[in-house]
N, C-alpha and C positions, 0 to 999 in steps of 0.2 A: 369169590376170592377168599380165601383162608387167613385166618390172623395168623402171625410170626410172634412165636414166644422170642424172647429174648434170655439168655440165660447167664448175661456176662452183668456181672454187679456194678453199679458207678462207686467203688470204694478208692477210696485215698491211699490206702496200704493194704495189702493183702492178710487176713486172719487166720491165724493159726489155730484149732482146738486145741484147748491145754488142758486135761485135767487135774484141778491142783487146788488149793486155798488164795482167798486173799483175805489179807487183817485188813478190817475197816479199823480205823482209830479215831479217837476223838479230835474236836480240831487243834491241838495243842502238837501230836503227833506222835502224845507220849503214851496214852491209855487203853488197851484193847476194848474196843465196845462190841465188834461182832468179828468172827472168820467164815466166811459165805464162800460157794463152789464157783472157780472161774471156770466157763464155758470156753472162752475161745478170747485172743489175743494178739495185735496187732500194734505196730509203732506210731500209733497215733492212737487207738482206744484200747477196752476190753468189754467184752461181757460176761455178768456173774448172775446167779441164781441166790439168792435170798429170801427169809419170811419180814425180817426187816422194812421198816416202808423209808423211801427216800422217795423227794420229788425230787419229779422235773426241772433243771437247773439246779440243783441242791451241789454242794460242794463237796466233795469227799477226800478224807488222808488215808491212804493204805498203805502197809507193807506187802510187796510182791515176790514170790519165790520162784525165780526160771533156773534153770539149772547151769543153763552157759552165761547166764548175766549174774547169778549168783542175787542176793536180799537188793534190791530196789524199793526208793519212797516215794510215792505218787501221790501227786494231788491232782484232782481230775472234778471236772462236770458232768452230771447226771444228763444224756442228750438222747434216751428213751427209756420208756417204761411200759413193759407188757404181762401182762397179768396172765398167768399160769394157775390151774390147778392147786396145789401145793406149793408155789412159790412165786415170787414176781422176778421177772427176768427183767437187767437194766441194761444198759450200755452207757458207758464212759468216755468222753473224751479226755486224754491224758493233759493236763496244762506243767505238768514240770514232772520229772523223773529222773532221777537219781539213785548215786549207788550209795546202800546204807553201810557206816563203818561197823566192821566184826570185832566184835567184843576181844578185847586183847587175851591171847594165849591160843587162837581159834586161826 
């Protein structure tokens, strides 16, 4: 009898690849500490490629740039961590996401 792959994900939301930046920021939400490559993105997480190290549950502030949502601020938990070659790849679960205000004249 033959095993059956299975190829349909148990995801919460479906992920989109984006290639694009996210600002990590300090936890205040005002200070740029790193900009790492988003991988792919969905309405509940993300994941991004960094040298950066962040644990496991660790908490993160980014600015996020989508193009039909325009600047978004996300504060999110670190809910894996996979080590790569050249970079540690994480995934995020998003805990609040918002839209950031554009600097007047813009």
């Amino acid at each position: 009898m033959g095993m059956i792959k299975l190829t349909h994900e148990a995801r919460r939301s479906p992920r989109f690849r984006h290639d694009s930046v996210l600002e990590i920021l300090d936890e205040t939400g005002g200070v740029l500490l790193d900009i790492v490559r988003l991988v792919d993105v969905s309405s509940v997480g993300a994941s991004f490629a960094t040298t950066h190290a962040f644990a496991k549950g660790a908490r993160i502030h980014a600015r996020l740039r989508l193009l039909k949502a325009g600047v978004l601020k996300i504060t999110a938990r670190v809910v894996r961590v996979k080590e790569k070659a050249n970079a540690t790849l994480y995934a995020v679960e998003f805990e609040s996401v918002r839209g950031a205000r554009r600097p007047a004249g813009r």
